[in-house]
PDBQT receptor file of N, H, CA, C and O in Angstrom, charges set to zero:
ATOM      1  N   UNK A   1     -18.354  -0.943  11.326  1.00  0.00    +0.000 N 
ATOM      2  CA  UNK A   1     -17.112  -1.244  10.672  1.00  0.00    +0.000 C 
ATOM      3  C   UNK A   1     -16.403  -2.410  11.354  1.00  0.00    +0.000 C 
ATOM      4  O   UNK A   1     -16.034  -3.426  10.765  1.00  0.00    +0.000 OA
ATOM      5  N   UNK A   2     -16.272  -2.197  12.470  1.00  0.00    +0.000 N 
ATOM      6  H   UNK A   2     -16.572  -1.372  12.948  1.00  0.00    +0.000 HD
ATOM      7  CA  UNK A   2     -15.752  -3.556  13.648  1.00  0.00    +0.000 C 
ATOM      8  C   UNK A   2     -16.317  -5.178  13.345  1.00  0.00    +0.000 C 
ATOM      9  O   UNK A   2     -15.611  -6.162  13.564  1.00  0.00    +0.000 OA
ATOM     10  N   UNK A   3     -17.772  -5.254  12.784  1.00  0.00    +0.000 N 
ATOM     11  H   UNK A   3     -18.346  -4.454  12.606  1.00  0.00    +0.000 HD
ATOM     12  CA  UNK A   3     -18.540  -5.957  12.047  1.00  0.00    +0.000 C 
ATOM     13  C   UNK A   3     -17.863  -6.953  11.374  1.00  0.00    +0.000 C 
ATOM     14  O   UNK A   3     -17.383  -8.045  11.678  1.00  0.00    +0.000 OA
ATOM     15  N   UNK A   4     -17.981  -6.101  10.111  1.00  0.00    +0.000 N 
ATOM     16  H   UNK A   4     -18.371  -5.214   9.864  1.00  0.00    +0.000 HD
ATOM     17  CA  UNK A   4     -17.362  -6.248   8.996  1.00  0.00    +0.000 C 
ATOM     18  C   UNK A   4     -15.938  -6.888   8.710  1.00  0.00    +0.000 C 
ATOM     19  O   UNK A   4     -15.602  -7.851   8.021  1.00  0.00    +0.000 OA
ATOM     20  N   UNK A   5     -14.845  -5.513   9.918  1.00  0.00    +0.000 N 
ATOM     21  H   UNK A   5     -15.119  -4.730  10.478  1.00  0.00    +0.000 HD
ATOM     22  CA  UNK A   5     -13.548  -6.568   9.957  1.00  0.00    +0.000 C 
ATOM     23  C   UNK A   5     -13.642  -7.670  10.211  1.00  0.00    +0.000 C 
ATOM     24  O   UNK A   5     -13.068  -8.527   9.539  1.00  0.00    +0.000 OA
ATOM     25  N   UNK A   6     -14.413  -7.959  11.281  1.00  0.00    +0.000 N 
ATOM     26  H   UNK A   6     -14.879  -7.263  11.827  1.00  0.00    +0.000 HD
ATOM     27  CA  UNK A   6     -14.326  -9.482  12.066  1.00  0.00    +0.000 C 
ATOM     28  C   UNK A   6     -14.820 -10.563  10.781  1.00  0.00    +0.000 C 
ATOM     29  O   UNK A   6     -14.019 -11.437  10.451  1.00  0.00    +0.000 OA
ATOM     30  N   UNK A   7     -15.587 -10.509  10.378  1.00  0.00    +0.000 N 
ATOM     31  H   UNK A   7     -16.238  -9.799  10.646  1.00  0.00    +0.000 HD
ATOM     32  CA  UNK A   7     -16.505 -10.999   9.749  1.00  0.00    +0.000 C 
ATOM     33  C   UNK A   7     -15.580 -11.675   8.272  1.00  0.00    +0.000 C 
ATOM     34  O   UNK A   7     -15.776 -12.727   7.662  1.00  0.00    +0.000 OA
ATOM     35  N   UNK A   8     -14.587 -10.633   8.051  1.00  0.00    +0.000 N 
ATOM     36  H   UNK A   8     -14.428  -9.779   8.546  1.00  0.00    +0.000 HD
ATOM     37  CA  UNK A   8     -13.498 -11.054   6.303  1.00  0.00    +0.000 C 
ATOM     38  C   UNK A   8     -12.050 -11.135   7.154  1.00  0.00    +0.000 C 
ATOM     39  O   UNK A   8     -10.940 -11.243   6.633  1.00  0.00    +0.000 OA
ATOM     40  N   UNK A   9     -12.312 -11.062   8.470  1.00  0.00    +0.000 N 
ATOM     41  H   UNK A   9     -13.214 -10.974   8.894  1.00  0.00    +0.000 HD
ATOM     42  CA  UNK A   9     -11.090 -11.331   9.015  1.00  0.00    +0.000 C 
ATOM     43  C   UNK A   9      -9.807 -10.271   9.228  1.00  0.00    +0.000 C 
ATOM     44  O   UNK A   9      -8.761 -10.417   9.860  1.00  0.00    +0.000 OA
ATOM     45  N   UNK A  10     -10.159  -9.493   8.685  1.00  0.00    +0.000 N 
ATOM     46  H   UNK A  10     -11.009  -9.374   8.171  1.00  0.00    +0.000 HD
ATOM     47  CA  UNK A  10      -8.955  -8.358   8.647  1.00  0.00    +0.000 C 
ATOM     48  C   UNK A  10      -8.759  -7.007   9.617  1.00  0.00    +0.000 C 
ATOM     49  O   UNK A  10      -9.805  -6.421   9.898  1.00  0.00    +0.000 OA
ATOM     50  N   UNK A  11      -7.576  -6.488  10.127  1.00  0.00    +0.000 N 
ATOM     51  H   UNK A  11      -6.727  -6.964   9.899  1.00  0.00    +0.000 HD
ATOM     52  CA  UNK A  11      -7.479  -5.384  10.886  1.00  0.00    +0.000 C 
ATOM     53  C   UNK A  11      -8.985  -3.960  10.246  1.00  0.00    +0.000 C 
ATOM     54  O   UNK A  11      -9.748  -3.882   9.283  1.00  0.00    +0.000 OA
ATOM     55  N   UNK A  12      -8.726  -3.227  11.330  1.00  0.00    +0.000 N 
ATOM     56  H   UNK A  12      -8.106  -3.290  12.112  1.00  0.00    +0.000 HD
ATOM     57  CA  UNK A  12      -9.567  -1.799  10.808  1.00  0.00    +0.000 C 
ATOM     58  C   UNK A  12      -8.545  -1.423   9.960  1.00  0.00    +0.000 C 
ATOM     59  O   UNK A  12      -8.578  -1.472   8.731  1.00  0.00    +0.000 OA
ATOM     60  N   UNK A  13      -7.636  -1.045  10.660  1.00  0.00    +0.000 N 
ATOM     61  H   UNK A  13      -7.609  -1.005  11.658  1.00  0.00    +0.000 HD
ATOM     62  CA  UNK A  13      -5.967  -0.146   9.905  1.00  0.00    +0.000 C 
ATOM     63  C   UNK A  13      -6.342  -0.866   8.171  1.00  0.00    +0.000 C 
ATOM     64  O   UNK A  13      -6.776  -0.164   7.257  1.00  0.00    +0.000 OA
ATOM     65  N   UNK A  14      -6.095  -2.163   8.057  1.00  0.00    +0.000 N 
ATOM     66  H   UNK A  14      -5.742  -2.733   8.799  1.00  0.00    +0.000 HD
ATOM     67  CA  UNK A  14      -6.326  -2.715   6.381  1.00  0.00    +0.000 C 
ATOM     68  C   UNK A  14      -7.027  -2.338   6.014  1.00  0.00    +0.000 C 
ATOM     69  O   UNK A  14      -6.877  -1.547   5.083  1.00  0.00    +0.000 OA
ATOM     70  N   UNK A  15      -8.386  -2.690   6.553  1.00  0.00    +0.000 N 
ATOM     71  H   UNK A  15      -8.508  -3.333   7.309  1.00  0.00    +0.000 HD
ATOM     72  CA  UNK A  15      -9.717  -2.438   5.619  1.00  0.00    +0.000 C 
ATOM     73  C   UNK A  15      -9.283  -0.994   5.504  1.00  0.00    +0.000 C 
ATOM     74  O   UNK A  15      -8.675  -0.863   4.442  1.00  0.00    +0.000 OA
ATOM     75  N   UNK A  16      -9.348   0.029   6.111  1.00  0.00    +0.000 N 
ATOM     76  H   UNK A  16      -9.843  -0.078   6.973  1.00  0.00    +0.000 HD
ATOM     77  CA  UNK A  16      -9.185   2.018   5.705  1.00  0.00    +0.000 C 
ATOM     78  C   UNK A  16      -7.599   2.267   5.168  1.00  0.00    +0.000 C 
ATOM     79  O   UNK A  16      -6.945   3.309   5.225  1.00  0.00    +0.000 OA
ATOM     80  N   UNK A  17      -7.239   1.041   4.665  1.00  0.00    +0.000 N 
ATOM     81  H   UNK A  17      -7.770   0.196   4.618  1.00  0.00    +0.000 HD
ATOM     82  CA  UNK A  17      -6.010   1.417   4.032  1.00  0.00    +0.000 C 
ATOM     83  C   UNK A  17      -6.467   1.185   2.461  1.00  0.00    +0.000 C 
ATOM     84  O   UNK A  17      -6.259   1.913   1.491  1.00  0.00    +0.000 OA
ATOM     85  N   UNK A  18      -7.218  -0.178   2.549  1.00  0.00    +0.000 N 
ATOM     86  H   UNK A  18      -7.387  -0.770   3.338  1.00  0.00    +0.000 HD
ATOM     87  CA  UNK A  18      -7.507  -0.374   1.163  1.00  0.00    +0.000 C 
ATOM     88  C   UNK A  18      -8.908   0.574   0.666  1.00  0.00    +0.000 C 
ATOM     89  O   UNK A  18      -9.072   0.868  -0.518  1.00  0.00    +0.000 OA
ATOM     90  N   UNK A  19      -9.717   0.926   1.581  1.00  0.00    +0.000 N 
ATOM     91  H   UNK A  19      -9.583   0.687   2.543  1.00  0.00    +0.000 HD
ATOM     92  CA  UNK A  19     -10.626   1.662   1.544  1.00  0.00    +0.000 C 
ATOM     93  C   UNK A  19     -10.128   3.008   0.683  1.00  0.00    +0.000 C 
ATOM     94  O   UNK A  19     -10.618   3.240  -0.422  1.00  0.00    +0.000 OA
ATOM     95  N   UNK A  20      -9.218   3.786   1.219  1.00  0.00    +0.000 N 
ATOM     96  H   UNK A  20      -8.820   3.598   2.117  1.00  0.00    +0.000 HD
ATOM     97  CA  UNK A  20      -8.812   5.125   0.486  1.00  0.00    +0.000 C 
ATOM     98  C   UNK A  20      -7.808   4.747  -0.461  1.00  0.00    +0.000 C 
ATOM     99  O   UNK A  20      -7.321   5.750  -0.983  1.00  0.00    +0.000 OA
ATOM    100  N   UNK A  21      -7.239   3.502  -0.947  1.00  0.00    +0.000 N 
ATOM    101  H   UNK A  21      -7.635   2.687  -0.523  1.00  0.00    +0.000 HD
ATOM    102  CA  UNK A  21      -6.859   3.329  -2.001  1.00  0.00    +0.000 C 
ATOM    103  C   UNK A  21      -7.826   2.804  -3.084  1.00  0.00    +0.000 C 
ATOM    104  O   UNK A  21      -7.366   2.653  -4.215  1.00  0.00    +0.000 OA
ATOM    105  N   UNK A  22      -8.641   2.620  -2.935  1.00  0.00    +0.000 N 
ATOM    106  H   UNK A  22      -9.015   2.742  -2.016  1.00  0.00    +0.000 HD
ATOM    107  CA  UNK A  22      -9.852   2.467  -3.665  1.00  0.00    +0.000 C 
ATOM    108  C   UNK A  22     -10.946   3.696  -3.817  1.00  0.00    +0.000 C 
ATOM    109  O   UNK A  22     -11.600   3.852  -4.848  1.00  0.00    +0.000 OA
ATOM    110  N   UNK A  23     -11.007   4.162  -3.181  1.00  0.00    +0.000 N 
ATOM    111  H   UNK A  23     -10.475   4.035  -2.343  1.00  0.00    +0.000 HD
ATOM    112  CA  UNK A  23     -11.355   6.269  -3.381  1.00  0.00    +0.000 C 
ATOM    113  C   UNK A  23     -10.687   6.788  -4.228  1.00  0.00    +0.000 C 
ATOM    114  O   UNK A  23     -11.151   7.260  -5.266  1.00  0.00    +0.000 OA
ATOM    115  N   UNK A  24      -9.245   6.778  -3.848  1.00  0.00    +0.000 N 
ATOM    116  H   UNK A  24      -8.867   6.395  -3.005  1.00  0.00    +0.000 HD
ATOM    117  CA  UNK A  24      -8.264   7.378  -5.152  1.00  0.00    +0.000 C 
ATOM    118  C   UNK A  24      -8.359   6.876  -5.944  1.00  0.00    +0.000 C 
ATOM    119  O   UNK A  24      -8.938   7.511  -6.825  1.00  0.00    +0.000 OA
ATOM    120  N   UNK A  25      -7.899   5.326  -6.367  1.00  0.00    +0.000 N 
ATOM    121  H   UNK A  25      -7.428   4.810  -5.652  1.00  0.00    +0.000 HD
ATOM    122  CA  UNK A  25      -8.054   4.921  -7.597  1.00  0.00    +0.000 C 
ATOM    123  C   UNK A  25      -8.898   3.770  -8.162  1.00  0.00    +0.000 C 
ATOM    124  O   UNK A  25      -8.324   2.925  -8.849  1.00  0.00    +0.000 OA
ATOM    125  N   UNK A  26      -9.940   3.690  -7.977  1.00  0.00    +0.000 N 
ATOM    126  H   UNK A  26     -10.407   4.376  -7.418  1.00  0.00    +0.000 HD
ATOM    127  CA  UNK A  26     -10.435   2.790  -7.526  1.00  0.00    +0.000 C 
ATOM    128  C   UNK A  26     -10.037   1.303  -7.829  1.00  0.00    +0.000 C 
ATOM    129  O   UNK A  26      -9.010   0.853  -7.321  1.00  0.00    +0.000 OA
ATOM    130  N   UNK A  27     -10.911   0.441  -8.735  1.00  0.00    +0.000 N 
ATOM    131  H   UNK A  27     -11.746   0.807  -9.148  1.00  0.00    +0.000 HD
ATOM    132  CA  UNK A  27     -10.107  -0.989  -8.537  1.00  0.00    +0.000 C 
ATOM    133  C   UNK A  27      -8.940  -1.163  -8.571  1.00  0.00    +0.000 C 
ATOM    134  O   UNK A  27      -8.293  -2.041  -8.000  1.00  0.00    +0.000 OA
ATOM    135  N   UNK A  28      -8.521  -0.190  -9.367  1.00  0.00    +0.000 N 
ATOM    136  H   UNK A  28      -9.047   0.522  -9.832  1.00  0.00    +0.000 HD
ATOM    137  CA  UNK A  28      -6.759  -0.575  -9.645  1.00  0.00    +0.000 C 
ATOM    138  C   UNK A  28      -6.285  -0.329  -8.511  1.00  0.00    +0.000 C 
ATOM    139  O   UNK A  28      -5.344  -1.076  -8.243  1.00  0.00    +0.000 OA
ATOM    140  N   UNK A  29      -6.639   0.707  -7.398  1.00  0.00    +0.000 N 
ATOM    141  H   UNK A  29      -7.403   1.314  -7.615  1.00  0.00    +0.000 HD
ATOM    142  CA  UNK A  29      -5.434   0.963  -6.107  1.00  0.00    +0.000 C 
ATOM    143  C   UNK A  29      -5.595  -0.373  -5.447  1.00  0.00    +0.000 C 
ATOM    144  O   UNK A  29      -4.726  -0.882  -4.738  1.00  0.00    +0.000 OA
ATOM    145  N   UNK A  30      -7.020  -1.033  -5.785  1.00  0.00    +0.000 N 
ATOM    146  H   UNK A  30      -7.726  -0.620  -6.361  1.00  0.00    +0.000 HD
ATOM    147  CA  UNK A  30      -6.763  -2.273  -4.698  1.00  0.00    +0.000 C 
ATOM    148  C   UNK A  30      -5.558  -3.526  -5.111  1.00  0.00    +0.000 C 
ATOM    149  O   UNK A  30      -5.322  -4.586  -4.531  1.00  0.00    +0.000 OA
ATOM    150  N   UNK A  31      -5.011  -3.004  -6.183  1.00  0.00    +0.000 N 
ATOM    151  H   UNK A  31      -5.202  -2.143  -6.654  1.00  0.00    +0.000 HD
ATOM    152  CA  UNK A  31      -4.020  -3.983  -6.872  1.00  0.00    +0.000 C 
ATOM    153  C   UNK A  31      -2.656  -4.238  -5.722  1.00  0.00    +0.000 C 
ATOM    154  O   UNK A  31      -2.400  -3.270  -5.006  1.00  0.00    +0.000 OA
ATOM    155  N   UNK A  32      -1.796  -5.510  -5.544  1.00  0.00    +0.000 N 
ATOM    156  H   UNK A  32      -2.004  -6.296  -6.126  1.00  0.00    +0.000 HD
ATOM    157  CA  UNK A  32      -1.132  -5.665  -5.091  1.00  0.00    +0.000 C 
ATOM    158  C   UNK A  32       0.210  -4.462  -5.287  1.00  0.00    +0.000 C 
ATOM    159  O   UNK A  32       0.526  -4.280  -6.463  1.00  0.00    +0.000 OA
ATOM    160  N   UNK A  33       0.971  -3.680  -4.271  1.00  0.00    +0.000 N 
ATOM    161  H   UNK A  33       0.714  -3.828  -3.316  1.00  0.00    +0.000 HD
ATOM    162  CA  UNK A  33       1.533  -2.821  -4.487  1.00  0.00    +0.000 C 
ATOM    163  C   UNK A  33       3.094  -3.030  -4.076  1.00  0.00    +0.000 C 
ATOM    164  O   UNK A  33       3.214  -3.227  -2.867  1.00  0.00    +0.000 OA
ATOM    165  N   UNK A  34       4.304  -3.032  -4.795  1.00  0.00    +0.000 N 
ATOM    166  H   UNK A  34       4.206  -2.872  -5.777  1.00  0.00    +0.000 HD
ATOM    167  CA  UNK A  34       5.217  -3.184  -4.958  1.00  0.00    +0.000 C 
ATOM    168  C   UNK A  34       6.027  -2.537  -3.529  1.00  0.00    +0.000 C 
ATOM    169  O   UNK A  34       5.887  -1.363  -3.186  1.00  0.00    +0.000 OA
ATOM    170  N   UNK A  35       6.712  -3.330  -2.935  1.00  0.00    +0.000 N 
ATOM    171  H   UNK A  35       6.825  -4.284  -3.213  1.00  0.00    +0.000 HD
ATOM    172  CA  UNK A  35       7.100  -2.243  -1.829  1.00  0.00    +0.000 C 
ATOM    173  C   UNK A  35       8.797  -2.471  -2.257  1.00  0.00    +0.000 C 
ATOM    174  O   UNK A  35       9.524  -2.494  -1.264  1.00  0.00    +0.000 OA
ATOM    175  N   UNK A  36       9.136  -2.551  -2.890  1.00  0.00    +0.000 N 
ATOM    176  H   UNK A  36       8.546  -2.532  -3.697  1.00  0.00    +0.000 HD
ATOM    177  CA  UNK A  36      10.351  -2.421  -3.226  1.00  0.00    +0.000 C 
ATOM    178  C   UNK A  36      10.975  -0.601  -3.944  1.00  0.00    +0.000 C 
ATOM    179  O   UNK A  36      10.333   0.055  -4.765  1.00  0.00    +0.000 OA
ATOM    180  N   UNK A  37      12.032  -0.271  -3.462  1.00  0.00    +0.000 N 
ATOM    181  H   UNK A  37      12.553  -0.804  -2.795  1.00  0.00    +0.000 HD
ATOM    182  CA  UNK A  37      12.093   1.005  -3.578  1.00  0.00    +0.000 C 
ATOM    183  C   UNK A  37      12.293   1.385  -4.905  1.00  0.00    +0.000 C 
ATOM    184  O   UNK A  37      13.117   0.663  -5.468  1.00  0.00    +0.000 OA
ATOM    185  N   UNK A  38      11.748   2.411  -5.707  1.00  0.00    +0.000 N 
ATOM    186  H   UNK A  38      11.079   2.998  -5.250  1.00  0.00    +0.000 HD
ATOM    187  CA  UNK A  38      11.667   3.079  -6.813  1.00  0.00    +0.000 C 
ATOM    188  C   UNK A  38      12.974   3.730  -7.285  1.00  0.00    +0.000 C 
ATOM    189  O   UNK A  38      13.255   3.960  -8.461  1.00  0.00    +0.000 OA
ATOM    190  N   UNK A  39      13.697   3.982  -6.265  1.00  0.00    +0.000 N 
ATOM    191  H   UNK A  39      13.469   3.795  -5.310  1.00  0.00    +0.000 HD
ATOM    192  CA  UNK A  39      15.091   5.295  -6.172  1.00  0.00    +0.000 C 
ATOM    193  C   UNK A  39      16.321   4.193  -6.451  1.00  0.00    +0.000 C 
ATOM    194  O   UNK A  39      16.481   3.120  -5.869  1.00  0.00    +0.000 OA
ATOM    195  N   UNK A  40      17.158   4.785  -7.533  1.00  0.00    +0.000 N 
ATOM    196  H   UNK A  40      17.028   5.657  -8.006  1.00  0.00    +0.000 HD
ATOM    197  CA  UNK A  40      18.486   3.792  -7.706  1.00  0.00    +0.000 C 
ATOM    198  C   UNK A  40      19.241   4.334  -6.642  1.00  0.00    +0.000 C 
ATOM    199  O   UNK A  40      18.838   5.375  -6.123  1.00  0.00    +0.000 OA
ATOM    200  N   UNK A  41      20.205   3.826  -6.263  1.00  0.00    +0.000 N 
ATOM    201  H   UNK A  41      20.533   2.980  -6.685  1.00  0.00    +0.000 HD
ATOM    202  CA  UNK A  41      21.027   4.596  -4.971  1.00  0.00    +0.000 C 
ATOM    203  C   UNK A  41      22.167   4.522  -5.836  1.00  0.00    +0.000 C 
ATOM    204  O   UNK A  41      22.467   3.477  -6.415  1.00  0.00    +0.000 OA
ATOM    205  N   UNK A  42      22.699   5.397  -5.928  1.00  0.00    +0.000 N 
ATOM    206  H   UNK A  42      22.455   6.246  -5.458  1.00  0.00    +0.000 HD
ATOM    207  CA  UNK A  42      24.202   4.913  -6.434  1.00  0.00    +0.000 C 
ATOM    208  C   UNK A  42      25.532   5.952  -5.974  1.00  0.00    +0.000 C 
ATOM    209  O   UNK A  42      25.606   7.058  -5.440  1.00  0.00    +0.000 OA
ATOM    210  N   UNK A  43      26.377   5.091  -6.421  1.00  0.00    +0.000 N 
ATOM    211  H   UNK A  43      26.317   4.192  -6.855  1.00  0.00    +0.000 HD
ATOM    212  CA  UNK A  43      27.411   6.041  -5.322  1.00  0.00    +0.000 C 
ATOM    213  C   UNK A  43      28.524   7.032  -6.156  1.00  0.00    +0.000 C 
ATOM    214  O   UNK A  43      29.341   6.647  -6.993  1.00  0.00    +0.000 OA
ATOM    215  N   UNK A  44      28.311   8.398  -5.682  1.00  0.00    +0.000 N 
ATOM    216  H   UNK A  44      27.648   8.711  -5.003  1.00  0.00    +0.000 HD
ATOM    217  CA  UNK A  44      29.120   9.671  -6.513  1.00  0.00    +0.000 C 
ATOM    218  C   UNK A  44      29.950   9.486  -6.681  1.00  0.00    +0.000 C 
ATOM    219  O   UNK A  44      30.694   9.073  -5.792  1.00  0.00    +0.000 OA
ATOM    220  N   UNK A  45      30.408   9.701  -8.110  1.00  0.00    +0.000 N 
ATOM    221  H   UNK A  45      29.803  10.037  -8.832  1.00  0.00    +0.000 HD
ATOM    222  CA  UNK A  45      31.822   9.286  -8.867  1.00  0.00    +0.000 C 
ATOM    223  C   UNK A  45      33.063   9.974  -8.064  1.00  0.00    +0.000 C 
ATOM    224  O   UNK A  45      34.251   9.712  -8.251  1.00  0.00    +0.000 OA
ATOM    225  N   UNK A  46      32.549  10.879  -7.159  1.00  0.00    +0.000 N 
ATOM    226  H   UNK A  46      31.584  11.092  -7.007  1.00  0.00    +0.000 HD
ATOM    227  CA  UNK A  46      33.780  11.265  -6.607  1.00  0.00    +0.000 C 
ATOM    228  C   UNK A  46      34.325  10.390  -5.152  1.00  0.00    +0.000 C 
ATOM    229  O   UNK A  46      35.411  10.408  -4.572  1.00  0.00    +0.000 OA
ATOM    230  N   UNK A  47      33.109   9.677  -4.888  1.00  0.00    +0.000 N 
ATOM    231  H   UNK A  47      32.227   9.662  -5.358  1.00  0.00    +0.000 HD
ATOM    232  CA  UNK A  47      33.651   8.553  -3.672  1.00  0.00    +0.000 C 
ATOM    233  C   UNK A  47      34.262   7.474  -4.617  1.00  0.00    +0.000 C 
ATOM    234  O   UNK A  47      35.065   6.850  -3.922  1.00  0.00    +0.000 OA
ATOM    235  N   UNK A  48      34.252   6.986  -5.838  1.00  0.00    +0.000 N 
ATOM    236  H   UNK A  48      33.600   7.493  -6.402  1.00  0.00    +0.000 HD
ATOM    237  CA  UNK A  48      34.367   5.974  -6.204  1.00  0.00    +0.000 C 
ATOM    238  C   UNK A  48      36.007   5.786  -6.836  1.00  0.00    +0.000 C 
ATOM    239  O   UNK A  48      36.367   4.708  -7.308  1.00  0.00    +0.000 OA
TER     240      UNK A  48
């Protein structure tokens, strides 16, 4: 595996990150993944 990283250039941690996102889903988990948060925050009408 050490190989391999060296070889495409990338950490172990990446490669077995994209590795089990590609197990789960496959091509599609390797898709670029949004890290922006999903959750609206908003503030209770009773602070407001």
């Amino acid at each position: 595996m050490t190989y391999i990283c060296k070889t495409i250039n990338i950490s172990r941690t990446r490669f077995y990150r994209y590795w089990y996102r590609y197990q789960k889903d496959g091509f599609d988990g390797l898709n670029e993944r949004s890290k922006r948060s999903h959750r609206i925050h908003r503030t209770d009408r009773k602070v407001e």
